[in-house]
C-alpha positions as CSV (number, residue, x, y, z in Angstrom):
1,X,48.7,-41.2,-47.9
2,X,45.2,-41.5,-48.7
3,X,45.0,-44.7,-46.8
4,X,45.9,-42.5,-43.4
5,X,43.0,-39.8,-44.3
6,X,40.6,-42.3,-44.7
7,X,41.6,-43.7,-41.2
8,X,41.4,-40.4,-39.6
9,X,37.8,-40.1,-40.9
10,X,37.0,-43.0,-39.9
11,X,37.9,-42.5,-36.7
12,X,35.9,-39.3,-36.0
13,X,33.2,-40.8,-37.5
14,X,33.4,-43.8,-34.9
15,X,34.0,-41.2,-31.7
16,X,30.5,-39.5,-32.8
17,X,28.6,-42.8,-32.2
18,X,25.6,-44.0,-29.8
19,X,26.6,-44.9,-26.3
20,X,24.7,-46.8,-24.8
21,X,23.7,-46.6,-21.3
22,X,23.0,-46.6,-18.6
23,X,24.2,-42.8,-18.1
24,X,25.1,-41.8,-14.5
25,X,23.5,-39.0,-12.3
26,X,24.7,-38.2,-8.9
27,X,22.2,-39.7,-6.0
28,X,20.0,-37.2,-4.8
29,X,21.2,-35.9,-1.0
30,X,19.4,-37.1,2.1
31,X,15.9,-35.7,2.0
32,X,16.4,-34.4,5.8
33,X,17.8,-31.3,7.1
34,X,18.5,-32.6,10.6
35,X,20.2,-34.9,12.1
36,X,19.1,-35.6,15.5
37,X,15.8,-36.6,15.9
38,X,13.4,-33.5,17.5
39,X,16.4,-31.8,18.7
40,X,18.1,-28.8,18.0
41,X,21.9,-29.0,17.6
42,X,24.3,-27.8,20.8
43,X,24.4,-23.8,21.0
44,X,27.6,-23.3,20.6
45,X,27.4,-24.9,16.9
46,X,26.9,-22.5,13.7
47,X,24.6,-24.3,11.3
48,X,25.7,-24.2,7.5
49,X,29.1,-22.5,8.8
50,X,32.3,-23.7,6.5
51,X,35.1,-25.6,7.7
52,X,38.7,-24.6,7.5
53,X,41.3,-26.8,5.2
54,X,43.6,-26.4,8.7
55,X,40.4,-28.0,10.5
56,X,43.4,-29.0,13.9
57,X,44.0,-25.0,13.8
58,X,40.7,-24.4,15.5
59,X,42.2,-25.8,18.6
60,X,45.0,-23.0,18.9
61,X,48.2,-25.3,19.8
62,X,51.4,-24.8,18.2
63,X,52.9,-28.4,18.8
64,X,49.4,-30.1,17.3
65,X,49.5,-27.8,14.3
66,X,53.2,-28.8,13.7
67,X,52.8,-33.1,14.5
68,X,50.2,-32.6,12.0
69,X,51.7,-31.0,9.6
70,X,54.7,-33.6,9.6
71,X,52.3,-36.3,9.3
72,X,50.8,-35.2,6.4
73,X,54.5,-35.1,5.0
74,X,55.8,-38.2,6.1
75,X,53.5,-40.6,6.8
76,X,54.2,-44.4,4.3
77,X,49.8,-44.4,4.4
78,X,49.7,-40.8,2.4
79,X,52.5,-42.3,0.4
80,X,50.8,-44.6,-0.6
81,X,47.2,-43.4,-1.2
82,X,49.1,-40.5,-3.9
83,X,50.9,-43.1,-5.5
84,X,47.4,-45.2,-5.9
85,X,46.1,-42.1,-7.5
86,X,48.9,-41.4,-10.2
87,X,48.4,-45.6,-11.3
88,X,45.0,-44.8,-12.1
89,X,45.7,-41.7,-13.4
90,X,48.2,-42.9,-15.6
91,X,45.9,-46.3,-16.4
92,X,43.5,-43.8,-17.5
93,X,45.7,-41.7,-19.9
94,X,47.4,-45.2,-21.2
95,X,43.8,-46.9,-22.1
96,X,43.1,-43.4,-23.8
97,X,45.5,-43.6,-26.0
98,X,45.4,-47.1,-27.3
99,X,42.1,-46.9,-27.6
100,X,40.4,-43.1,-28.9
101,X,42.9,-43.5,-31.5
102,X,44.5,-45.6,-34.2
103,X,47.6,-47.3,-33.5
104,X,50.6,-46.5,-36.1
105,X,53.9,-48.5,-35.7
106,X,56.6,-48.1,-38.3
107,X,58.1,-51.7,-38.7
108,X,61.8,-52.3,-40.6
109,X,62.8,-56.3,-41.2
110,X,65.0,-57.9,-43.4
111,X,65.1,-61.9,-43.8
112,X,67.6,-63.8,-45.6
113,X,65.4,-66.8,-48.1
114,X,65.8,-69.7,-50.5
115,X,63.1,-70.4,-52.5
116,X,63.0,-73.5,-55.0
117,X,62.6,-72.7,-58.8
118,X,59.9,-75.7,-58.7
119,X,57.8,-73.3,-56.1
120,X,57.2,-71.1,-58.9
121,X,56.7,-74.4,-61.7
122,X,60.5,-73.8,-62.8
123,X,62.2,-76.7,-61.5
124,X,64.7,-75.9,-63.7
125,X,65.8,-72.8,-62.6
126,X,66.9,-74.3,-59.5
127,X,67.1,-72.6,-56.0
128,X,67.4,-68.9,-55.2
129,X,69.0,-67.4,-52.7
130,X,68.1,-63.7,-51.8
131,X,67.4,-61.4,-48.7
132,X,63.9,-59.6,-48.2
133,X,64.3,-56.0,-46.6
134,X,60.5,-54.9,-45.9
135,X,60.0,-51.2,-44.3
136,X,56.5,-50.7,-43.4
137,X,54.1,-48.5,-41.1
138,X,51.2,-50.8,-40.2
139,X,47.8,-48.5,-38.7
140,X,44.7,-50.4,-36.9
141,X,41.9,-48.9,-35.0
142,X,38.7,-50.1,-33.5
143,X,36.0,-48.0,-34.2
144,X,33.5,-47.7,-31.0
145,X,30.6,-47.9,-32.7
146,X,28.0,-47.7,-29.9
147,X,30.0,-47.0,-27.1
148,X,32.1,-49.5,-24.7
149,X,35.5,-47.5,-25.4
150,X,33.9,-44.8,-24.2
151,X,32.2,-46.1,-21.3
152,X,35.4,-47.8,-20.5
153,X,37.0,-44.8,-20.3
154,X,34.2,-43.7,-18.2
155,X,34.8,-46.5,-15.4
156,X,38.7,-45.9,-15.4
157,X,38.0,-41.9,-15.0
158,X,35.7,-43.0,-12.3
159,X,38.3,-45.3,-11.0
160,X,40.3,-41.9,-11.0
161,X,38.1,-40.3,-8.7
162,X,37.9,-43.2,-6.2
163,X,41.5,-42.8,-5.7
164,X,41.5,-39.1,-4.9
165,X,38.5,-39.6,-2.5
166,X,40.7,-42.5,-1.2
167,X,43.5,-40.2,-0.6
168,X,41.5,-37.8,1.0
169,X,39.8,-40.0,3.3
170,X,43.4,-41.0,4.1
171,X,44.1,-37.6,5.0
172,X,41.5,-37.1,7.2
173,X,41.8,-39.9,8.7
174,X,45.8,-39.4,9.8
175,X,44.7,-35.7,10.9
176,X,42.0,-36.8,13.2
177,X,44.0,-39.7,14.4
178,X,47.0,-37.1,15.2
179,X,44.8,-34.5,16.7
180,X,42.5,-37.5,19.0
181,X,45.7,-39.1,20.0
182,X,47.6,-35.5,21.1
183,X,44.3,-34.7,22.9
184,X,44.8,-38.3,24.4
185,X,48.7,-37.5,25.4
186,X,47.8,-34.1,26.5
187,X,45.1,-35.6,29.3
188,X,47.6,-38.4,29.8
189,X,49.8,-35.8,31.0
190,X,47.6,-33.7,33.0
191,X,46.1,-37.0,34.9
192,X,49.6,-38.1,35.5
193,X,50.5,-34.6,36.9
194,X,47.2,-34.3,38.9
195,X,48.5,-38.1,40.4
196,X,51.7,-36.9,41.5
197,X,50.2,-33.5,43.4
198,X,47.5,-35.6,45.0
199,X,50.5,-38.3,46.1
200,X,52.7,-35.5,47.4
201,X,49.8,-34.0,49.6
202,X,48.9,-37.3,50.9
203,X,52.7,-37.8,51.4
204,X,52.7,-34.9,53.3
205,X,49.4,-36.0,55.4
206,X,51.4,-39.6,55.9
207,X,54.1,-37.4,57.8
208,X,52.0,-35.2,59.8
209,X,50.1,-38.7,60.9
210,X,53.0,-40.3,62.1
211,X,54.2,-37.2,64.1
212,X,50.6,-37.1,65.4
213,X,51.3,-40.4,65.9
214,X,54.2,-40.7,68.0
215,X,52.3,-37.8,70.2
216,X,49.5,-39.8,70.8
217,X,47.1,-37.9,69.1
218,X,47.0,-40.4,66.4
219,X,46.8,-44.3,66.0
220,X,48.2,-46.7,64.3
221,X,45.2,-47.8,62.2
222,X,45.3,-43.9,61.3
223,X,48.7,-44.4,60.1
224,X,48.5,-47.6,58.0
225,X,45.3,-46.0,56.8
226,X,47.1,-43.3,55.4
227,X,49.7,-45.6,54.1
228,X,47.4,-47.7,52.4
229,X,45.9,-44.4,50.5
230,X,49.6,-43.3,49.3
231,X,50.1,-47.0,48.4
232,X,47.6,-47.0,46.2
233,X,48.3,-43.4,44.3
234,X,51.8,-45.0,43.4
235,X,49.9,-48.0,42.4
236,X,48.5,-45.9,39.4
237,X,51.5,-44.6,38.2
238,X,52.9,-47.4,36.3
239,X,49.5,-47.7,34.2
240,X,49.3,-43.9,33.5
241,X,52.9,-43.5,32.4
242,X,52.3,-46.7,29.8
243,X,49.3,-45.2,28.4
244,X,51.5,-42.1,27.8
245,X,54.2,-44.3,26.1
246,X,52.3,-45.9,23.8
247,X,50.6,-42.6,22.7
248,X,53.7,-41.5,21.8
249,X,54.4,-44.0,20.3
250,X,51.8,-43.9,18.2
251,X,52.7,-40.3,17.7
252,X,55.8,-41.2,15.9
253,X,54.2,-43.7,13.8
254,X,52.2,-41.5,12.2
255,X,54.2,-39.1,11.3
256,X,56.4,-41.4,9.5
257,X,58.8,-41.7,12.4
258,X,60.4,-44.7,14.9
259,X,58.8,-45.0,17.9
260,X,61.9,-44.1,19.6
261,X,61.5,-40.8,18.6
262,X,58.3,-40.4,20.4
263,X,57.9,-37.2,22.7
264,X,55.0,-36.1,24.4
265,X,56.1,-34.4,27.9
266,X,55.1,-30.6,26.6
267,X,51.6,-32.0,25.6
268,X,48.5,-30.2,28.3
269,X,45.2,-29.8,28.0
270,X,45.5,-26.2,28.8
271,X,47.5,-25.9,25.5
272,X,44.4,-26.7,23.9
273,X,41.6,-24.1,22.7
274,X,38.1,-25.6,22.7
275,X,36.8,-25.0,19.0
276,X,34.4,-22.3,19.6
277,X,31.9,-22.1,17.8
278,X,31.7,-25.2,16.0
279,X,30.9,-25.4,12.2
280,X,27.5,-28.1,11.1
281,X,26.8,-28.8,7.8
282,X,23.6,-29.5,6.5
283,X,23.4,-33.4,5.6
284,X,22.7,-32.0,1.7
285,X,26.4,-30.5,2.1
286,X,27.5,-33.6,4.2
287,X,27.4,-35.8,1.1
288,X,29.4,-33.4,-0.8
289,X,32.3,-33.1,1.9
290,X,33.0,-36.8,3.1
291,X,35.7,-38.5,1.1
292,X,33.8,-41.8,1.6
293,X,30.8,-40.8,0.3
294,X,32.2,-39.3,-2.4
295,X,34.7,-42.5,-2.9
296,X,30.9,-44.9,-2.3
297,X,29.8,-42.5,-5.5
298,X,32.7,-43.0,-7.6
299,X,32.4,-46.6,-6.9
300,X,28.5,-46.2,-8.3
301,X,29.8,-44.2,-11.3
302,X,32.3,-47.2,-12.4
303,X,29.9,-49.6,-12.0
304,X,27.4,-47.9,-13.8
305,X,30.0,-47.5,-16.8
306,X,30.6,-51.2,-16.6
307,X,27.1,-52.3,-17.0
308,X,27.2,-50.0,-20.4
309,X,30.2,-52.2,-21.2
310,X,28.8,-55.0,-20.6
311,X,25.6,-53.6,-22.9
312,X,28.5,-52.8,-25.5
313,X,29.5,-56.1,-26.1
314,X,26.1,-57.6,-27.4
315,X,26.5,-55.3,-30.5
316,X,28.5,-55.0,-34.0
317,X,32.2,-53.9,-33.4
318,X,34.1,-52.8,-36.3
319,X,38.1,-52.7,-37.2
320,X,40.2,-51.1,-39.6
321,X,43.7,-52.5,-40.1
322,X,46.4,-51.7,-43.2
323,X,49.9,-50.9,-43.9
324,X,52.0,-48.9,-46.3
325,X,55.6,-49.9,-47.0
326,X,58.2,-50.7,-49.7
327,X,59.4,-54.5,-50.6
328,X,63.0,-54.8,-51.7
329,X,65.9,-57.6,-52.5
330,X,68.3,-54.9,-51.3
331,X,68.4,-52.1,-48.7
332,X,69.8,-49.3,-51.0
333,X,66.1,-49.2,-52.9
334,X,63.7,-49.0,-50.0
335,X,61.1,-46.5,-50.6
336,X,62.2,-46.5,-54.6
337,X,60.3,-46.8,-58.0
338,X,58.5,-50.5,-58.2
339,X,58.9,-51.2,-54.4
340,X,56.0,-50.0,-53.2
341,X,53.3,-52.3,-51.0
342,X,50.6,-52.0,-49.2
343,X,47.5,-53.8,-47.8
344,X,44.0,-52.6,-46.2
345,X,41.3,-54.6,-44.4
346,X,38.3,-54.6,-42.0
347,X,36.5,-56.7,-39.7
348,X,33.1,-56.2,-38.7
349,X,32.0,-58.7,-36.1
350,X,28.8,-59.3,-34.3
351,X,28.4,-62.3,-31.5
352,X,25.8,-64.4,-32.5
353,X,26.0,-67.4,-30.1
354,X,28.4,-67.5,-26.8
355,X,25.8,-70.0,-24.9
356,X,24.7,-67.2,-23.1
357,X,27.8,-65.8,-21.9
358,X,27.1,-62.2,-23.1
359,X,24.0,-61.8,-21.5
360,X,25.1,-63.2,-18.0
361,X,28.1,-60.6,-18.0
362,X,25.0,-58.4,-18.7
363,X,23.6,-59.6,-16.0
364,X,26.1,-59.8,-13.6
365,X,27.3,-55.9,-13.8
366,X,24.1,-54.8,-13.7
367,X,23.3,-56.7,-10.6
368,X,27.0,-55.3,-9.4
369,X,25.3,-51.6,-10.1
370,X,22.7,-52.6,-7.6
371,X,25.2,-53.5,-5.1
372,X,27.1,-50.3,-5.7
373,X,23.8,-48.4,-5.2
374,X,23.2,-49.9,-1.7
375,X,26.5,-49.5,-0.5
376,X,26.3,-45.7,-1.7
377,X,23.1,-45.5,0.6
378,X,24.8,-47.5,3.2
379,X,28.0,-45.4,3.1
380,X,25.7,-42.1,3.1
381,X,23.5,-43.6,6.6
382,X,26.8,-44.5,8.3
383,X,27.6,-40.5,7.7
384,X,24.7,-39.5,8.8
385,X,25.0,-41.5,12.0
386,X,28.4,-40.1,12.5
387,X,27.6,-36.6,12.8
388,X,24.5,-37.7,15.1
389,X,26.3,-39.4,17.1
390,X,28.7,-37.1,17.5
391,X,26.7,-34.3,18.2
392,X,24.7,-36.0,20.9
393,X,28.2,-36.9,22.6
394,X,28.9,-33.3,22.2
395,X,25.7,-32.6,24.3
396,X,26.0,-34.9,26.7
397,X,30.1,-33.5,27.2
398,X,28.9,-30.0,27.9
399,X,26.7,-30.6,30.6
400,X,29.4,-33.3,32.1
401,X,32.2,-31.7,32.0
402,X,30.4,-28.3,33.7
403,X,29.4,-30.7,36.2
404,X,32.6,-32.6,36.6
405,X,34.3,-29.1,37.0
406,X,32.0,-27.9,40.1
407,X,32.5,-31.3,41.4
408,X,36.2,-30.9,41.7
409,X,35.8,-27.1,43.0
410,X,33.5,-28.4,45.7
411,X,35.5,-31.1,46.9
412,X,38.5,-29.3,46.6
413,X,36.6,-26.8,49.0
414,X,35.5,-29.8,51.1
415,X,39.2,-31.3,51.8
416,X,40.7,-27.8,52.6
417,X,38.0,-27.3,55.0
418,X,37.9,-30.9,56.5
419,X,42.5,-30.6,56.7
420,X,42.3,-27.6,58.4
421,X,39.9,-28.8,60.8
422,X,41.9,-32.3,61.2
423,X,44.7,-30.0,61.9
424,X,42.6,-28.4,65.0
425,X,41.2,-31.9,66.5
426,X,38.0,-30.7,65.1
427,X,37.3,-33.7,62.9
428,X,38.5,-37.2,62.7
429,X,40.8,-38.8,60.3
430,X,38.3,-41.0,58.7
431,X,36.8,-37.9,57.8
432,X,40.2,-36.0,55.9
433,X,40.7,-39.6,54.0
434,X,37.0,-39.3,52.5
435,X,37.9,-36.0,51.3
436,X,41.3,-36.8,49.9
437,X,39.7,-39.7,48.0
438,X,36.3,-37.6,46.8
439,X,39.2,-34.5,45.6
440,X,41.4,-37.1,43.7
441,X,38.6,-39.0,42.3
442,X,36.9,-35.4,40.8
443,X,40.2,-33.9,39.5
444,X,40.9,-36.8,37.4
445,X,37.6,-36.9,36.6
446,X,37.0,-33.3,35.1
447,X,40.6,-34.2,33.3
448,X,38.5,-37.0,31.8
449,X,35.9,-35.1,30.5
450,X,38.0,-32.2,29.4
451,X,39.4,-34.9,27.6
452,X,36.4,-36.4,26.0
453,X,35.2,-32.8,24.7
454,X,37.8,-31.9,23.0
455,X,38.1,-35.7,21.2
456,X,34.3,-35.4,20.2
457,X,34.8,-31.8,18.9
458,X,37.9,-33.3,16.7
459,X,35.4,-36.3,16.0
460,X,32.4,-33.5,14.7
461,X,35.2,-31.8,12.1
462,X,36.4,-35.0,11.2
463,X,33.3,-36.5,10.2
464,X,31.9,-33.5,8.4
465,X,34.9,-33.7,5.9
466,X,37.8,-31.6,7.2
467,X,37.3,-28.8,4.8
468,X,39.6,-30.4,2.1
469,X,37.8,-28.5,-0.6
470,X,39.6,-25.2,1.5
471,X,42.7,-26.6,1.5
472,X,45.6,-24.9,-0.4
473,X,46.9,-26.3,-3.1
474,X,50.1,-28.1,-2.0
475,X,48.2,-30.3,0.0
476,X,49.6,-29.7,3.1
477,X,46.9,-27.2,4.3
């Protein structure tokens, strides 16, 4: 079995080669340490603070942290993404194999022959008949003399790695669509609530018009005004209650269910804690913690490993191929005295003239590197811009939404004062219906912004990663 040895020691002498390059490094992080430009971020943030894996637990609801939760389990996108990652995984492993190492396959044939005496300068002898059994392990390996096995390994590993960020972008991405769209049914809900107690006190106005009406103390424009107002409260309705619907919908989608299984009527804003304080990471850490930039930088690595490939293939490559067997007329001596056989060989090729063809490859994933590069500095801007834009939304929520909520108290204030003073001839109608309208307007209002916090505060721990690199092991968390 000398033949195998010197195989073996071939092959270790092959995987201590060159490589040749280029060798990836990492892209330096953003040279900032802000993200908005001469502003400090909103109070109630903690800079540099980490993010929990269960990011949708920092809004304290019970029936979010279980939608969630089933998501993750059943949705066909999650699936898929983990099913993405073992075929590269596996893709990795099988190039591995075939290729780090020499390839041994034991071979057994037999063959039934005639061979003419005359083939041998007997004519004479006259034809032979005889069956060839031929048992035989046949060993081949392609040494990687300066590196292209190697960095082909290198692209598939990064390949690998593009998966995983793919699945965790896929992750994120279900958890803040579950959470935004919850948030959505929740102030669905509340709006559609807040509709129905505005339309049963302007119900209740309608009646005491008419009654005032049919004493004379009201007219008729006063009562068709009134009816026009509850006309158009039940007008909304219908629009409110689709919206709802369709969220629900959407609901059951993502988490892997049929939209007939939708259900949303426990869903209120009041259920809903406002994250409080909210977690920023620096944009040094940023780059670390969003699966797309990491996925943009796995994408750089492969491509990077491909133009060493490509470098590869310009140079010498060298293979090793023999067998060892035994050659008999008849089964029973296989492996005996006198049967023995066995071959050995090598190739050592080196291009010489492809009309250029070697050198444009070259070339071309090279110029694919540089395209990789920009799209990594693309991919690491549009995060950058996410966080700012979401942090200015966050500013710009808190001072609405404080305003929004004295609006409502104030015209609430306003309509009780104006009723009671309708009630006592002290005012006129046209008066109450300005109130009613002002008091409807501002509750759904502050519902709105409520709403559009709490989305934007989702939107911030979405797009600083989600804390996967805190989540437990099973995935789920």
């Amino acid at each position: 079995m000398r033949f195998l040895d010197l195989v073996l020691a071939l092959a270790v002498t092959g995987l201590c080669g060159c490589t040749v390059g280029p060798d990836f490094h990492a892209p330096a992080a953003p040279a900032t340490d802000r993200y908005l430009a001469g502003a400090a971020p909103p109070p109630d943030l903690v800079v540099d603070h980490d993010i929990p894996g269960q990011w949708w637990s920092l809004f304290h609801s019970a029936p979010l942290d279980a939608l969630v939760r089933t998501a993750l389990r059943d949705s066909p996108g999650i699936a898929a993404a983990q099913a993405a990652l073992r075929s590269a995984q596996e893709g990795y492993v099988a190039q591995r194999g075939g290729s780090l190492y020499p390839q041994a396959d034991a071979q057994v044939q037999g063959q039934r022959e005639a061979a003419p005496g005359a083939a041998f300068g007997l004519p004479q002898a006259g034809t032979s008949t005889f069956t060839l059994f031929d048992a035989a392990v046949n060993v081949s390996y392609k040494f990687d003399l300066v590196g292209a096995t190697r960095r082909q390994l290198e692209a598939l590993a990064a390949q690998s790695d593009y998966q995983r960020w793919q699945l965790e972008a896929a992750r994120l991405t279900l958890c803040g669509n579950v959470v935004t769209t919850v948030i959505t049914a929740a102030a669905l809900n509340d709006e559609l609530a807040a509709t129905l107690a505005i339309l049963d006190s302007e119900r209740d106005q309608l009646a005491i018009i008419e009654r005032q009406r049919a004493a004379g103390a009201a007219s008729q424009a006063d009562v068709l005004a009134q009816q026009s107002q509850v006309l158009q409260l039940e007008a909304t309705l219908p629009g409110l209650q689709k919206s709802l619907a369709q969220a629900g919908h959407r609901l059951a989608v993502l988490s892997g269910q049929t939209p007939d299984q939708a259900s949303t009527a426990t869903l209120s804003l009041a259920d809903l804690t406002l994250p409080s304080p909210l977690p920023l990471s620096l944009p040094a850490k940023l780059v670390r913690q969003r699966p797309d930039v990491l996925a943009a930088e796995a994408q750089l690595h492969q491509a990077s490993a491909q133009a060493g490939v490509a470098t590869a293939n310009l140079y010498p490559q060298l293979t090793l191929s023999g067998s060892v067997g035994s050659e008999t007329t008849s089964i029973s001596d296989l492996f005996n005295a006198g049967t023995t056989a066995w071959n050995i060989g090598g190739s050592l090729m080196q291009p010489l003239f492809h009309g250029g063809q070697l050198r444009a490859r070259r070339r071309q994933a090279f110029a694919d590197l540089d395209q990789a590069t920009a799209q990594y500095r693309g991919t690491v801007l549009s995060a950058l811009q996410d966080v700012a834009d979401t942090l200015r939304a966050l500013q710009d929520d808190a001072r609405t939404l404080q305003a929004d909520t004295q609006a409502e108290s104030a015209a609430r204030d306003f309509l009780d004062i104006t009723r009671r003073q309708f009630r006592a001839g002290g005012t006129s109608y046209v008066t109450v219906l300005v109130a009613q309208r002002q008091y409807a307007q501002a509750r759904l209002t502050r519902i709105q912004g409520e709403m559009a916090r709490l989305a934007d505060s989702a939107a911030l721990l979405q797009s600083l990663g989600g804390g996967w690199w805190n989540r437990d092991t099973d995935g789920s968390r």
